[in-house]
C-alpha distance (Angstrom), angle and dihedral (degrees) to the residues before:
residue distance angle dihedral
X1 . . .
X2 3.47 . .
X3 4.42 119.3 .
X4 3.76 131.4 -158.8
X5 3.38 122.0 -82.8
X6 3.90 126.9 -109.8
X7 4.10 121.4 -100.6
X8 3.53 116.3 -153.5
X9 2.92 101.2 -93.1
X10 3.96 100.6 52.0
X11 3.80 78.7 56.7
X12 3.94 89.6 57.9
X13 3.35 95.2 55.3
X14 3.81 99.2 48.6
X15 4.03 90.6 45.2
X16 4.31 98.6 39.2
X17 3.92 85.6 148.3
X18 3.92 114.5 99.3
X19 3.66 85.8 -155.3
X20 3.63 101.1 57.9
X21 4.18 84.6 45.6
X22 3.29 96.1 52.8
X23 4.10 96.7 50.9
X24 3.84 80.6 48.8
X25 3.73 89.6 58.8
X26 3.67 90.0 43.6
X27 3.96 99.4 54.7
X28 4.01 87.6 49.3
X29 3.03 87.4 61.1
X30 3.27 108.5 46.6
X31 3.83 83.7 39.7
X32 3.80 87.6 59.9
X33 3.42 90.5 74.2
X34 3.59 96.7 60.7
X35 3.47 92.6 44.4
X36 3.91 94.2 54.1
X37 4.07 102.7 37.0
X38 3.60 126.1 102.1
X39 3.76 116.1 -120.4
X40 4.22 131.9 174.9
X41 3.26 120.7 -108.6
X42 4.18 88.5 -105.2
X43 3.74 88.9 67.6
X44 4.28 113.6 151.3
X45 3.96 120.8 176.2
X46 3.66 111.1 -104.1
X47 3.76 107.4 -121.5
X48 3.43 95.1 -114.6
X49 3.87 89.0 48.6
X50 3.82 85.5 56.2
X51 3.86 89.3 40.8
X52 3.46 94.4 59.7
X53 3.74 104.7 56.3
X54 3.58 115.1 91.7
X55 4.10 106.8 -177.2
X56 3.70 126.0 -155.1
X57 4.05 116.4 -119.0
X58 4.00 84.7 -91.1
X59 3.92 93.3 58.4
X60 4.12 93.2 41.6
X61 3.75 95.2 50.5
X62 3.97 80.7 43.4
X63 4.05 85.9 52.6
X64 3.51 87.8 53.8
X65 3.52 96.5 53.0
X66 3.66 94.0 52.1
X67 3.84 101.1 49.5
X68 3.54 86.3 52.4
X69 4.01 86.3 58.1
X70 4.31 79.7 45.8
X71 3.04 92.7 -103.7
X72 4.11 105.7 156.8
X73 3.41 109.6 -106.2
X74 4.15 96.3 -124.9
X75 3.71 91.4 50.5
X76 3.92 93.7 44.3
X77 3.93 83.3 57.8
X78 3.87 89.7 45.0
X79 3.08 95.6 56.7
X80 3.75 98.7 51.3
X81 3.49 89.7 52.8
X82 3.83 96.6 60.0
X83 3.67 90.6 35.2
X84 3.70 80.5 56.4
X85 3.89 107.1 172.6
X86 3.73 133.1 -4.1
X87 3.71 121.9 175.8
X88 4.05 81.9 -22.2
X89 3.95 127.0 10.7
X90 3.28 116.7 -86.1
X91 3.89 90.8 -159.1
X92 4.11 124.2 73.4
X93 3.76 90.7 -116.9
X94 3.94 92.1 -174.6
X95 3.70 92.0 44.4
X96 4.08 106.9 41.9
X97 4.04 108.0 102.1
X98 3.88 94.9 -134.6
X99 3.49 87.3 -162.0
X100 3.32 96.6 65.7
X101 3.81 92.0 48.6
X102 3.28 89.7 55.6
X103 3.60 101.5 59.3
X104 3.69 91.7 33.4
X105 3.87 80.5 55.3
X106 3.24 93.0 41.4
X107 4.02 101.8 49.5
X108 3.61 86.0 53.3
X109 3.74 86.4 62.9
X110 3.84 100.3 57.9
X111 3.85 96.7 34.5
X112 4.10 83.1 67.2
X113 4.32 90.4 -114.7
X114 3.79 90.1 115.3
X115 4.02 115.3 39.8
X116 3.66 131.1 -173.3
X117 3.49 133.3 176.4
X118 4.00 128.9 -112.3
X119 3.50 112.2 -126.3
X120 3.38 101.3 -170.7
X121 3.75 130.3 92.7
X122 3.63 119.5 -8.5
X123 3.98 113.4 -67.3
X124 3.78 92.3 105.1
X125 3.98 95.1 50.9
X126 3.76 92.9 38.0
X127 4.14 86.0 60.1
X128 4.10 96.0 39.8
X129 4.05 83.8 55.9
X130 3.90 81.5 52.8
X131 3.48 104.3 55.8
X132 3.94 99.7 16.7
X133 3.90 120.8 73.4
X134 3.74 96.9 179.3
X135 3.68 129.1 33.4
X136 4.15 116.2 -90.7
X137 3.81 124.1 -149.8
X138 4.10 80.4 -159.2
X139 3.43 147.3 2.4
X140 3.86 136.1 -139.2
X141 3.47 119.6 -108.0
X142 3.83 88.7 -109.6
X143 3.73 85.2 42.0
X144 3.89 87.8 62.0
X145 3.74 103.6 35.4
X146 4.24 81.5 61.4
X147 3.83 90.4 46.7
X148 3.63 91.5 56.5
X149 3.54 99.2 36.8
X150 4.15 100.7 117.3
X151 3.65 96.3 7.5
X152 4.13 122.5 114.5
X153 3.50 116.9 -79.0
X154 4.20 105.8 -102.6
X155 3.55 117.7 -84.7
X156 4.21 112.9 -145.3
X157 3.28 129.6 133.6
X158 4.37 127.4 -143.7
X159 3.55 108.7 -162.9
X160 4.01 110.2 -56.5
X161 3.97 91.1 -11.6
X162 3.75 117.1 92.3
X163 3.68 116.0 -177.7
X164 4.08 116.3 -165.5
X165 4.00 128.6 110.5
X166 3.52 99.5 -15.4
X167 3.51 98.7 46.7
X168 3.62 112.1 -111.5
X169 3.86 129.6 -6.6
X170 3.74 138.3 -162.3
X171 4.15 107.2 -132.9
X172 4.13 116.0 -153.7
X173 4.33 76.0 -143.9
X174 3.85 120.9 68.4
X175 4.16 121.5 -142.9
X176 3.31 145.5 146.6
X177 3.80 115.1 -121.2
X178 3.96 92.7 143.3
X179 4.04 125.4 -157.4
X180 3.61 118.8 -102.5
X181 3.72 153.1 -170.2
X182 4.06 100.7 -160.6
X183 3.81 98.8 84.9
X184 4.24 131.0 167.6
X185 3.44 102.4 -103.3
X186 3.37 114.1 138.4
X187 4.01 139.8 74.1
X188 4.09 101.9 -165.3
X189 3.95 115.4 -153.1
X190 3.77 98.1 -101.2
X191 3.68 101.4 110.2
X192 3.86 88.7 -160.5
X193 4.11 90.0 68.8
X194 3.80 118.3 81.5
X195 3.44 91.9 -176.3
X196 4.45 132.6 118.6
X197 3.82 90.5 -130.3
X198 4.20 106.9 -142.9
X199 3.80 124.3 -109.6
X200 4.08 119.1 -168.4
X201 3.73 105.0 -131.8
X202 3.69 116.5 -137.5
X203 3.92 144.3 -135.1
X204 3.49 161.6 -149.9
X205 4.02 99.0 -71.6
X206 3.53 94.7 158.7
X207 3.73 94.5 56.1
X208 3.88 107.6 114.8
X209 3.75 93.3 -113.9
X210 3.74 94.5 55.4
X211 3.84 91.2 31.8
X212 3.59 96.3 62.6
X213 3.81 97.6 40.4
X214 3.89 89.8 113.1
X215 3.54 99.1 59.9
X216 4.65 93.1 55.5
X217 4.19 79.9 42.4
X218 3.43 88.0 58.7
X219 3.42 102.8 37.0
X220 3.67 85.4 54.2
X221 3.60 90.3 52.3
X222 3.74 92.0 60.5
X223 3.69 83.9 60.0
X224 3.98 102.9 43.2
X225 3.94 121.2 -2.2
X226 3.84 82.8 -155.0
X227 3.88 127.4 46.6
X228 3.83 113.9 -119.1
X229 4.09 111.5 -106.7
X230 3.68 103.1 -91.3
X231 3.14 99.4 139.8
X232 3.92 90.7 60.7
X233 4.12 86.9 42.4
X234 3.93 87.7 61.8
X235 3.57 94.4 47.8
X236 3.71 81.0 69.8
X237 3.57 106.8 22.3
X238 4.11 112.1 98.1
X239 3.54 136.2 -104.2
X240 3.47 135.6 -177.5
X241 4.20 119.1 -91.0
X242 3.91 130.7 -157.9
X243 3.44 92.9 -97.6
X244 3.87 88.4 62.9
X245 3.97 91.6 -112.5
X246 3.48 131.5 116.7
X247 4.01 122.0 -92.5
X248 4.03 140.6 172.8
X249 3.59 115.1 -130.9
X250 3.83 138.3 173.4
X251 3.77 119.7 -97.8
X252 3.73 154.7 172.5
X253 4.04 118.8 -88.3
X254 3.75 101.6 -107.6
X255 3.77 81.2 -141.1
X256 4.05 94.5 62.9
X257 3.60 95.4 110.6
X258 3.83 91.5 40.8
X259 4.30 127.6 74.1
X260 3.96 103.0 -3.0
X261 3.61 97.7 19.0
X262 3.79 116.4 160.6
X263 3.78 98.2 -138.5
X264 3.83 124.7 114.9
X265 3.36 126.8 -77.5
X266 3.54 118.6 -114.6
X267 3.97 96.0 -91.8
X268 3.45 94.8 41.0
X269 3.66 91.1 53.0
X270 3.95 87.9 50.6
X271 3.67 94.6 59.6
X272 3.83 87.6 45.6
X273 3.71 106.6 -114.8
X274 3.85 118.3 116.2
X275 4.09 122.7 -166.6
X276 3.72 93.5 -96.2
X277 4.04 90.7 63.4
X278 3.55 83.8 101.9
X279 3.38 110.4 40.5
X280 3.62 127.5 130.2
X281 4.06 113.0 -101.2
X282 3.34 92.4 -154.1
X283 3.50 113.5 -135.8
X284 4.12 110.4 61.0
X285 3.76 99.0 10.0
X286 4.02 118.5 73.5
X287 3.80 98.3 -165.1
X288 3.47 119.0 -4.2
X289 3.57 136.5 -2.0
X290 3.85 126.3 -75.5
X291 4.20 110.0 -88.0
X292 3.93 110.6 -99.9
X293 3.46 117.7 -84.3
X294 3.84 143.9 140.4
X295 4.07 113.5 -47.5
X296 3.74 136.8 -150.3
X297 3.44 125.5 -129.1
X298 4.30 114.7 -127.3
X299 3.99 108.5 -110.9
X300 3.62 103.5 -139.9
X301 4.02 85.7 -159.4
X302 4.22 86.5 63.6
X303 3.35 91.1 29.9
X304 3.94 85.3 -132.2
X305 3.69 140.8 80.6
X306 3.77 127.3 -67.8
């Protein structure tokens, strides 16, 4: 028996404390991360990863449910941490030691487990020109874990937690400058077009804890056909500023990669492409991008492409 999901401000009223709203803020996003990283397909848990989830009743009876399915019991607990909440959280908000998720999180990051790619300057499009002839709307999993081989670890930053070479950090300043897959890559053959064209990067699908997403969505589904609004409850909800004082600021749903997510399916992501292969970039390309097709590599001496 399924029951109606929660609006923001049902959500309100069960959470009134700013303290429990901020920590909810908090773990999305340090859960972003997760959500957002690229992974291989051999992907395990750390054991402090694992260590550092504490579930609410909702997300244990939901671990349950999943090992029965054999579902391993670190990835069943995994997933329920980057799932987050549905109609309720499936995480102990007031009881998870943040800390330790961070560094859990964090250790992950330097030990190569959890990859992401650095945006900035031009490492990463200087090694797609070496092992790419012609330009790519996406790459494989495999595909991406060789781009990145050698490059910088990522450098974003959720919140207070900024992840880059020494794993993740805790900033005095908050900001959104959130991980992601869709990078500029990409000079097409136009000559006409000064523009990096984007590629979405891919990842480790078939590991278990991506593998088995299906089976907590529809669990969850069982519960709520709908997600309650958190996204619209963190808009709202408080986190803390530089100054040290409490603020409201927009945010991601931590259910975005849950029910309704745009990602590919699982044969879709097999072949390699990914739903936004044909997005717009948004500067020289109305619709959709330009068809594949052979790619020039930017001269830094011209200070254009060749």
């Amino acid at each position: 028996m399924t029951t109606k999901k929660l609006s923001k401000d049902d959500l309100a009223a069960r959470s009134p404390d700013d303290e429990w709203r901020r920590r909810f803020v908090e773990l999305s996003d340090l859960v972003g991360f997760l959500g957002d990283c690229v992974i291989s397909d051999h992907y395990k848990p750390s054991d402090a990863l694992n260590a550092a989830v504490h579930l609410s009743e909702l997300g244990n009876k939901m671990v349950r449910e999943l090992t029965r399915q054999s579902v391993p019991t670190k990835e069943a607990r995994l997933m329920c941490l980057v799932q987050t909440a549905h109609r309720d959280p499936l995480v102990d908000v007031a009881e998870v030691d943040l800390d330790a998720l961070r560094d859990a999180i964090g250790a992950e990051i330097l030990s190569g487990a959890l990859r992401f790619p650095f945006v900035y300057g031009r490492a990463l499009y200087d090694r797609a020109a070496d092992l790419h002839a012609d330009l790519r709307h996406s790459l494989t999993g495999e595909e991406t874990l060789a781009l990145l081989d050698g490059t910088p670890i990522g450098v974003f930053q959720h919140g207070r937690f900024l992840s880059g070479p020494y794993g993740l950090l805790q900033s005095v300043q908050s900001r959104q400058l959130q991980a992601t897959r869709r990078v500029p890559l990409f000079t097409c053959a136009d000559l006409s077009c000064t523009v990096v064209h984007s590629c979405t990067l891919g990842t480790g699908w078939d590991a278990p804890v991506n593998d088995h997403r299906n089976k907590l969505t529809k669990l969850l589904q069982q519960q709520s056909k709908e997600p309650s609004d958190w996204g619209d409850f963190s808009t709202t909800s408080p986190r803390i500023s530089g100054s040290g004082t409490t603020t409201s600021t927009a945010r991601r749903s931590p259910t975005c990669w849950a029910t309704g997510c745009p990602r590919p399916s699982s044969a879709a992501s097999r072949n390699g492409s990914s739903t936004g292969a044909t997005a717009a970039c948004g500067t020289c390309c109305s619709s959709t991008e330009r068809s594949p097709g052979p790619r020039r590599r930017w001269s830094p001496a011209s200070n254009g492409p060749v």
